[in-house]
C-alpha positions as CSV (number, residue, x, y, z in Angstrom):
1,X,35.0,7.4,-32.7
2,X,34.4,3.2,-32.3
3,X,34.3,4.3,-28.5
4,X,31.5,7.4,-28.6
5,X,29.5,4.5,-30.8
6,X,29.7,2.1,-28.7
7,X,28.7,4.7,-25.6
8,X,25.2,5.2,-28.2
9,X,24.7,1.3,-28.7
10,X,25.2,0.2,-25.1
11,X,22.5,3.0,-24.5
12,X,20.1,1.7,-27.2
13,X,20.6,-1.9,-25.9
14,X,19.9,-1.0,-21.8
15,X,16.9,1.4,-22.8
16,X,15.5,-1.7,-24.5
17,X,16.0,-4.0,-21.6
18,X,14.8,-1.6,-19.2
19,X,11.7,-0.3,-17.7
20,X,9.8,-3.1,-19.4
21,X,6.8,-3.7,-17.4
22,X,4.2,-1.6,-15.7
23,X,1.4,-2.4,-13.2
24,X,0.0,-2.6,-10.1
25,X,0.2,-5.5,-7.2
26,X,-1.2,-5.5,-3.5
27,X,-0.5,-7.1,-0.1
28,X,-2.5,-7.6,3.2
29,X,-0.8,-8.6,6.3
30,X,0.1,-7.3,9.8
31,X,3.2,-5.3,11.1
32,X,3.5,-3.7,14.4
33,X,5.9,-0.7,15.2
34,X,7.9,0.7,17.5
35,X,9.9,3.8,18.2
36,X,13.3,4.4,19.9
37,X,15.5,7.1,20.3
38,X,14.0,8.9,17.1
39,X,14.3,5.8,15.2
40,X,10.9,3.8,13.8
41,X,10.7,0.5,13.2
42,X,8.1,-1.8,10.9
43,X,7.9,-5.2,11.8
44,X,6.4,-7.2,9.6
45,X,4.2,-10.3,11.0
46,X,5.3,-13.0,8.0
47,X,4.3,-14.1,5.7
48,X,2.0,-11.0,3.8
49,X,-0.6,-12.9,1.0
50,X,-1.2,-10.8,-2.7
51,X,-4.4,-9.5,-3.1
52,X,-6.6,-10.4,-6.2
53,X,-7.2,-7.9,-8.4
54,X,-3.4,-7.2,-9.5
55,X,-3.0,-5.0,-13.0
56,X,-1.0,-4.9,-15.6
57,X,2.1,-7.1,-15.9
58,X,0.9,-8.1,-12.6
59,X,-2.3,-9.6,-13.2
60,X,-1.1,-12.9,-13.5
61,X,-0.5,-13.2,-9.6
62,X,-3.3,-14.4,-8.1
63,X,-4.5,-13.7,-4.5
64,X,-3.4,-15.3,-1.9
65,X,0.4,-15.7,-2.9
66,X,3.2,-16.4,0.0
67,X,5.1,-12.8,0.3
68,X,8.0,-11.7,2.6
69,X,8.4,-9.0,3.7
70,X,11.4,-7.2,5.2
71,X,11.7,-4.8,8.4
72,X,12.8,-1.4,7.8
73,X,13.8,1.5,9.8
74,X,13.9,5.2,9.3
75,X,13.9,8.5,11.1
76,X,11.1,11.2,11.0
77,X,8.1,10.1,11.6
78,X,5.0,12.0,11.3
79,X,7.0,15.0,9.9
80,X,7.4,15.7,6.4
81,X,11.1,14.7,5.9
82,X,11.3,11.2,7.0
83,X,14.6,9.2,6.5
84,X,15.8,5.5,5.8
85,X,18.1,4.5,8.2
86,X,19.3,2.2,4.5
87,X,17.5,1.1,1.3
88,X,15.4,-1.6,1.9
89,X,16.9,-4.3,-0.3
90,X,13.9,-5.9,-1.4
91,X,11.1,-4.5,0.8
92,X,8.9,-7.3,-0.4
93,X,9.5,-10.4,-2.9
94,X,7.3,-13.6,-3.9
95,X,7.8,-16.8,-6.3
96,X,4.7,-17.3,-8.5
97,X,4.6,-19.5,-11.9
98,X,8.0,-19.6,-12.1
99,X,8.7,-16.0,-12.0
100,X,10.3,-14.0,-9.4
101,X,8.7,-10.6,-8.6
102,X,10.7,-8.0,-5.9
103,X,10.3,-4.3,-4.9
104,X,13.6,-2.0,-3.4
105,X,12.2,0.6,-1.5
106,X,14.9,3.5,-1.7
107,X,12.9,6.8,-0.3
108,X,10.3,7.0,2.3
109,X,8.5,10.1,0.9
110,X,5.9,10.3,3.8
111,X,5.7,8.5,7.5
112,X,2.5,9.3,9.4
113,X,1.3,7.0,12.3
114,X,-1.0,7.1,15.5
115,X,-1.6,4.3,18.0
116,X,-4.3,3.8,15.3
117,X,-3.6,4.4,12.1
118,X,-0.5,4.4,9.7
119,X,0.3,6.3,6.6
120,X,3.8,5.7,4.3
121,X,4.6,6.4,0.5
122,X,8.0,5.9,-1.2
123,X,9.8,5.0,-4.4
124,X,11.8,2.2,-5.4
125,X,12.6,-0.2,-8.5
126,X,10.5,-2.8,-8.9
127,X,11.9,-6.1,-10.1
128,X,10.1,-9.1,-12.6
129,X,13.1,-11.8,-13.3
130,X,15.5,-9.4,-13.9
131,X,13.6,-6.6,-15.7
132,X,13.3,-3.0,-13.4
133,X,10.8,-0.5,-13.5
134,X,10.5,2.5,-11.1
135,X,7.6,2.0,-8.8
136,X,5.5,3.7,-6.0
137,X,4.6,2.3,-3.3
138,X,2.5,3.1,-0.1
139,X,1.0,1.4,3.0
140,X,-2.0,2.1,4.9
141,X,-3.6,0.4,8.1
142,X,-5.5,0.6,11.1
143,X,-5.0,-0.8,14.3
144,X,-4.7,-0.4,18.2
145,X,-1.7,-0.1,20.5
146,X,0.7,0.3,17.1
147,X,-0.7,-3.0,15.6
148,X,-1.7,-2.7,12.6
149,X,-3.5,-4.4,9.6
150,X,-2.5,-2.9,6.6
151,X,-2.3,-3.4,2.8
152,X,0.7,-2.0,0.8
153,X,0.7,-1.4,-2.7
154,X,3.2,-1.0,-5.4
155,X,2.8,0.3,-8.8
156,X,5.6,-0.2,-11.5
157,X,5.7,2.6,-14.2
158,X,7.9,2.5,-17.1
159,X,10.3,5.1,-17.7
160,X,10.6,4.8,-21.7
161,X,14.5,4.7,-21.2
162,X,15.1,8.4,-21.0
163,X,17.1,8.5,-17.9
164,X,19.4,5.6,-19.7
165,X,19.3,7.7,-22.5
166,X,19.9,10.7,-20.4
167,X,23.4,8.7,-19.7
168,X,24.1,7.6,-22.8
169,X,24.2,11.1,-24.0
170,X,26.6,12.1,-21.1
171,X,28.8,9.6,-21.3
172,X,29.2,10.3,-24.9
173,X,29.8,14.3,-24.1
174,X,32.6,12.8,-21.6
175,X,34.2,11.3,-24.4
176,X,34.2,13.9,-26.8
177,X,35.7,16.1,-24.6
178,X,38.4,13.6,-23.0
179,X,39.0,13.4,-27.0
180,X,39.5,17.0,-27.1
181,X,41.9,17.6,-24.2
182,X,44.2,14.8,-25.4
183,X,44.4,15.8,-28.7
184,X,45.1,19.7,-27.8
């Protein structure tokens, strides 16, 4: 028993730690593109500035802020099953106050692109000194010759700990019936 209510504590505790901010920051920069052998590249054109106009636990950011951003690659574009070649681990990050703020991106849910214009969406985890959230994100640009100016934007949402809870509740089921099977 000391075990299943630990399980239901842990829970408690990680639900409370998690999924504890929600808003919504933007970029501008430039990235170009390219294409080999099926596989898409961005390239981003360091560093990308914030915005102004950020929401939410977010707000605080000012435009103008410093922001890396990292290359990614993936497969399918303009279809409507595109493919990280891996996470992108983060996508973006900036120092601002004190505070560091970072975005995974994990699925590329859309890839869409012309010589001059570009279209992505995905989902992630979006990171504030150590706190996660699950986020959208998207980026949108125009350009010529796969050059683009473009803006991406990420929006943090909080889960309200159901998917920890969702594991709290299996683990403890796992117990209970590990429990079961030694005792008969």
């Amino acid at each position: 028993m000391k075990k299943i209510i630990l399980a239901i504590l842990v829970t408690a505790f990680v639900t409370a730690q998690a999924y504890a901010f929600s808003g919504t920051v933007a970029f501008n920069g430039t990235m170009s593109q390219t294409t080999s052998k099926g596989v898409t590249t961005n390239h981003f054109t360091n560093p990308w500035v914030t915005q102004a106009g950020n929401t939410g636990d977010y707000a605080v950011v000012p435009g103008g802020v410093s922001t890396t951003m990292t290359d990614f690659s993936f497969t399918g574009n303009n279809t409507l099953t595109p493919t990280l070649t891996a996470p992108v681990i983060p996508q973006w990050t900036f120092t601002f106050g004190g505070v560091t703020y970072s975005f995974d991106l994990n699925v590329l849910t859309s890839a869409f692109s012309t010589g001059g214009s570009i279209s992505e969406s995905g989902t992630g985890i979006a990171h504030i000194d150590g706190q996660s959230a699950f986020a959208t994100w998207s980026l949108d640009g125009t350009g010529r010759g796969f050059h683009f100016a473009a803006t991406i934007h990420t929006t943090a949402t909080p889960d309200g700990g159901s998917a920890v809870a969702l594991l709290g509740i299996a683990l403890t089921g796992i117990e209970v019936l590990r429990r079961k099977l030694r005792i008969g």
